[in-house]
C-alpha positions, 0 to 999 in steps of 0.5 A: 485529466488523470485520475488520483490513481492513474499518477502512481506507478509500480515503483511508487508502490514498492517504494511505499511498501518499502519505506512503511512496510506495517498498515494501520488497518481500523474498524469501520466504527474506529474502536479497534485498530492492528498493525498489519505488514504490508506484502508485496508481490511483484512478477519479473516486471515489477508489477 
């Protein structure tokens, strides 16, 4: 049985960073959130 993880892909991910390129990242406690850009980083095979 795959993992979560195991049925997502390189594509997947650019996809994902292409189509919501900002991240909410929060605090562990929730008090303070940022919106961060999401940066992809890829070698001549997409990965």
């Amino acid at each position: 049985m795959a993992t979560i993880f195991e049925r997502y892909g390189a594509d997947d991910i650019r996809h994902l960073i292409a189509r919501y390129p900002l991240a909410w990242v929060v605090t562990p406690d929730g008090e303070e959130a940022s919106l961060l850009p999401l940066v992809g980083v890829f070698d001549v095979t997409g990965r």
